[in-house]
C-alpha positions in Angstrom: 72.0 32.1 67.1 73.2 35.3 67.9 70.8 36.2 70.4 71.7 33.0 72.2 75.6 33.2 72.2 74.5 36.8 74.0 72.5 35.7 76.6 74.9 32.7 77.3 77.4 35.1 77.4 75.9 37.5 79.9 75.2 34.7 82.2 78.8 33.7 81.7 79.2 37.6 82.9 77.0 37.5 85.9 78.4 34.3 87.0 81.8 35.5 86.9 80.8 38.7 88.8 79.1 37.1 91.2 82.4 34.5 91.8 84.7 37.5 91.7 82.7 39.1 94.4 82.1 36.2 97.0 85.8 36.0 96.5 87.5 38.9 98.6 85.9 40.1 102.3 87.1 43.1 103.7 87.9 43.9 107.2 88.5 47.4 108.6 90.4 48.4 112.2 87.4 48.0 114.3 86.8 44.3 113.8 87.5 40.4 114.1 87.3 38.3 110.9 87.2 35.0 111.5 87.3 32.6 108.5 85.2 28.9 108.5 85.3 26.2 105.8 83.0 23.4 106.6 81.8 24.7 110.2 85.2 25.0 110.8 87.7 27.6 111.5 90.3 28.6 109.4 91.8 30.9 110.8 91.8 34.3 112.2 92.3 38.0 110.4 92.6 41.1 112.0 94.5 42.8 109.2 92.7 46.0 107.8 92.1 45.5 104.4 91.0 43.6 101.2 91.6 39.1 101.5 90.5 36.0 99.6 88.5 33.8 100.3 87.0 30.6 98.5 83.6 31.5 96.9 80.7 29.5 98.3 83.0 27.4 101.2 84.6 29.8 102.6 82.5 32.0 105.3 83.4 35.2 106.7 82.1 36.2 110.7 83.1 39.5 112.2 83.3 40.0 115.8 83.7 43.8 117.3 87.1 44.1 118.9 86.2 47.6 120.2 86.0 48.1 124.4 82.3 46.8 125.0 80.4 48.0 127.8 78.6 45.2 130.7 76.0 47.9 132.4 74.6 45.6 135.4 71.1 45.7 137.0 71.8 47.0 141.0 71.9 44.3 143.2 72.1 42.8 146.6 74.8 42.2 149.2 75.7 41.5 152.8 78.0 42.5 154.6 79.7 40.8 157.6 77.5 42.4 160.1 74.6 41.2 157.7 74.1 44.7 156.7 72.4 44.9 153.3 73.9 47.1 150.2 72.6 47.4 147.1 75.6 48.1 144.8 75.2 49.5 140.9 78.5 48.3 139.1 79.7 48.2 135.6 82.5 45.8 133.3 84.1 47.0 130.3 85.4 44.4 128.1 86.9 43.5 125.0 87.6 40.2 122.6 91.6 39.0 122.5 90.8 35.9 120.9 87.6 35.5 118.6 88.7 31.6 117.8 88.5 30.8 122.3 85.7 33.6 122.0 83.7 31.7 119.1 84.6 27.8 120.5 83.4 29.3 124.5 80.4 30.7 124.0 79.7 30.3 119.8 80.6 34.1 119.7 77.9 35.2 121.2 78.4 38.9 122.8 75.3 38.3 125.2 76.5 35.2 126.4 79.5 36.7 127.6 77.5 39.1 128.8 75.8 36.6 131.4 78.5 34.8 132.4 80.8 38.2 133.3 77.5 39.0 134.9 77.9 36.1 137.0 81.3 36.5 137.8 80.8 40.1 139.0 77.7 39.4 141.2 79.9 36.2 142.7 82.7 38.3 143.2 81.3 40.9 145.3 79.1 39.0 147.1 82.2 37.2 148.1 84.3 40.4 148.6 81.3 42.3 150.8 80.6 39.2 152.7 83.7 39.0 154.7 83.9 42.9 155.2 82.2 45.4 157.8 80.0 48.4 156.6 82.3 50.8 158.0 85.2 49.2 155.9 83.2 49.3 152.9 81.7 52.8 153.3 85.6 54.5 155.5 88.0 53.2 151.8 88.3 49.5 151.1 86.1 50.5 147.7 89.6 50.7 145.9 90.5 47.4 147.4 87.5 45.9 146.3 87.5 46.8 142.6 90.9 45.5 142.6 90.7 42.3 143.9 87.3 41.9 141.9 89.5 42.8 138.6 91.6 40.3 139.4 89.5 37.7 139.6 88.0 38.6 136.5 90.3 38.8 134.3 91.8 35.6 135.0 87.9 34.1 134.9 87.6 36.0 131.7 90.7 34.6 129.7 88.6 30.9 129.4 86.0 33.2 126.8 88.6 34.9 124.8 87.8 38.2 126.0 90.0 40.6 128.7 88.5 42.7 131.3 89.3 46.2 130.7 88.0 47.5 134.1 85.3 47.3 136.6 83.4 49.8 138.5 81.4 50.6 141.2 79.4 53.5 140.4 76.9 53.3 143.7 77.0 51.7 147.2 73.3 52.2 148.6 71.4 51.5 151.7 68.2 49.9 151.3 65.6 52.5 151.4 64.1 51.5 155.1 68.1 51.1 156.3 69.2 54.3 155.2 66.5 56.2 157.2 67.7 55.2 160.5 71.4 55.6 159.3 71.1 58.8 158.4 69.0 59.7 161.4 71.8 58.4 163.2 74.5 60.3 161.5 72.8 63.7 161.9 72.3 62.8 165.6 76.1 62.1 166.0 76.6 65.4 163.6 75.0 67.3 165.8 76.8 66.4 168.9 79.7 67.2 167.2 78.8 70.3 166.2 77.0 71.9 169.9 80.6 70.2 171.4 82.2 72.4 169.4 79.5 75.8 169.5 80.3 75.0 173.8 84.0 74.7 173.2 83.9 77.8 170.9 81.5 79.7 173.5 84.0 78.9 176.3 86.6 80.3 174.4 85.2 83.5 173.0 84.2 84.4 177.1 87.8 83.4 178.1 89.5 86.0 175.1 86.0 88.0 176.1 87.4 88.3 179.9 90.6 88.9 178.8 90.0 91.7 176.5 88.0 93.3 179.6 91.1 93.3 181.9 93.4 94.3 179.0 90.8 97.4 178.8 90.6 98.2 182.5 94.4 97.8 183.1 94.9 100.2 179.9 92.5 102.5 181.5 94.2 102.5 184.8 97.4 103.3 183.3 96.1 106.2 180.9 93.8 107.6 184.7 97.0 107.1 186.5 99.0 109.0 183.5 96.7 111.7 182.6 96.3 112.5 187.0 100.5 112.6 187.3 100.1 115.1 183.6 97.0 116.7 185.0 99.1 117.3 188.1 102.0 118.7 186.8 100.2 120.7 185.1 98.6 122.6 188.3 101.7 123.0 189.7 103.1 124.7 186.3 99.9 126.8 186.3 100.1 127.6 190.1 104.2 128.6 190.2 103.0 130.7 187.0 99.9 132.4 188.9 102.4 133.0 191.9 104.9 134.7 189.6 102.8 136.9 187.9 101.0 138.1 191.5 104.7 139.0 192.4 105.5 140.6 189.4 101.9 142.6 188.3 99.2 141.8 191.7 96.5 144.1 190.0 96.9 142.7 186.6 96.4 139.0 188.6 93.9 140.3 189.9 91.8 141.3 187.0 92.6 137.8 185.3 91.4 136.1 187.9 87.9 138.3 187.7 87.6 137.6 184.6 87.9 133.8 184.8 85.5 134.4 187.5 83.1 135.9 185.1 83.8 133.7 182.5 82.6 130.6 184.4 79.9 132.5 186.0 78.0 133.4 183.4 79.4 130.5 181.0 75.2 129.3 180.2 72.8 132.2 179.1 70.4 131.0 181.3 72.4 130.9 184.7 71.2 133.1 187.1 73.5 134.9 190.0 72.2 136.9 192.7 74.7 138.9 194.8 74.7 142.5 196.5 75.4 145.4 193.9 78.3 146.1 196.3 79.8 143.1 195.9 83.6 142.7 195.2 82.4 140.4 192.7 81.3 143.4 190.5 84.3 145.6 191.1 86.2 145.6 187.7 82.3 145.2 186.2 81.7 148.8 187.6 85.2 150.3 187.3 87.7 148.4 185.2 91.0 150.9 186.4 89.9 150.4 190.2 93.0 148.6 192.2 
């Protein structure tokens, strides 16, 4: 008898454990609870924490309410001239309301996942279509990603979920396209750039020629200058040379045989042939002679 009132007792136990424990669900800052009863919602709990909850009615679904991100496969667009880009683009995302989220799309994540996919692929096909490559390629990238937020996030609202932000990480040519547009740029590149090595060219002769008659006239000035110093000085030296024949003839005259004789035999290996009786040789032979 005692054995039995044990075991009916621990049964009592693990019933009452298992009760208590159905009866509380926790939810923590990163996620949606939403509560059902019946297949049908209750309500709605976002509050961090420990809650009740009605043991084996009540049923607990948690939905991330973190920023998901939508990482879409490149695809195809044309533009207006019918020139084709293939565009790689991303959607971040998050769920607002897990009870429109759950009723849209019976909180599914990929679900949402296709339809924003949709949405997106729509949207820029729409938004490329009625602009020209140059536009596209020159700025209006900005312009695009805004108008294509806009659109989504009012598209978005009907799924319970807000569009955080959308990106276009790469505009590409196709692979044939690009080949002959970037053949094309370099050509027009290098235009560019031998207009500029001619206009460069051109101007490096014109400072060239400039520089040259700068020189030459600073040369003919310094010519001109040093011939009117040069000059002056020849007559300095000739009114001295005159001054000291007047004052001292024979001691003229030996300076002036001696600067003779210095020019004269200036190199070892000049050679002068005169007659031994020469005047030339007359202080040589006798430096007192007058």
């Amino acid at each position: 008898m005692n054995q039995g009132r044990v075991i009916v007792l621990a049964l009592v136990a693990v019933i009452v454990v298992l009760v208590g424990s159905s009866s509380f669900y926790t939810v923590n800052p990163k996620e949606w609870a939403l509560v059902m009863r019946f297949g049908k919602v209750l309500k709605t709990n976002d509050q961090t924490g420990l809650h009740f909850k009605i043991p084996m009615i009540d049923r607990v679904t948690y939905y991330d309410k973190r920023i998901l991100n939508l990482d879409m496969e490149p695809q195809r667009y044309l533009t207006v001239g019918k020139k084709a880009l293939v565009v790689d683009s991303y959607v971040k995302w998050h769920i607002v309301d897990p009870l429109e989220f759950y009723q849209a799309v019976d909180g599914s994540e990929d679900s949402v996942g296709v339809r924003l996919t949709q949405l997106v692929n729509g949207g820029l096909r729409n938004e490329f279509g009625k602009r020209k490559l140059l536009e596209i390629v020159s700025g209006d990238r900005q312009q695009i990603v805004d108008d294509l937020r806009a659109s989504l996030e009012k598209a978005a609202q009907q799924y319970g979920v807000e569009v955080v932000d959308v990106r276009l990480q790469r505009i590409d040519l196709p692979e044939k396209v690009s080949v002959s547009v970037y053949r094309r740029m370099e050509a027009n590149r290098s235009r560019i750039a031998k207009q500029y090595r001619a206009q460069g060219a051109e101007a490096a002769q014109t400072i060239r020629a400039d520089a040259n008659r700068q020189a030459e006239i600073i040369r003919a000035n310094a010519y001109q200058k040093a011939q009117a110093i040069r000059g002056e000085g020849d007559a300095k030296a000739t009114l001295i040379y005159s001054r000291a024949l007047r004052i001292n003839p024979d001691f003229y005259k030996l300076y002036r045989s001696l600067e003779a004789y210095r020019k004269s035999f200036k190199n070892k290996d000049d050679v002068l042939i005169l007659d031994p009786s020469s005047e030339f040789f007359r202080y040589l032979k006798n430096p007192n002679s007058r």
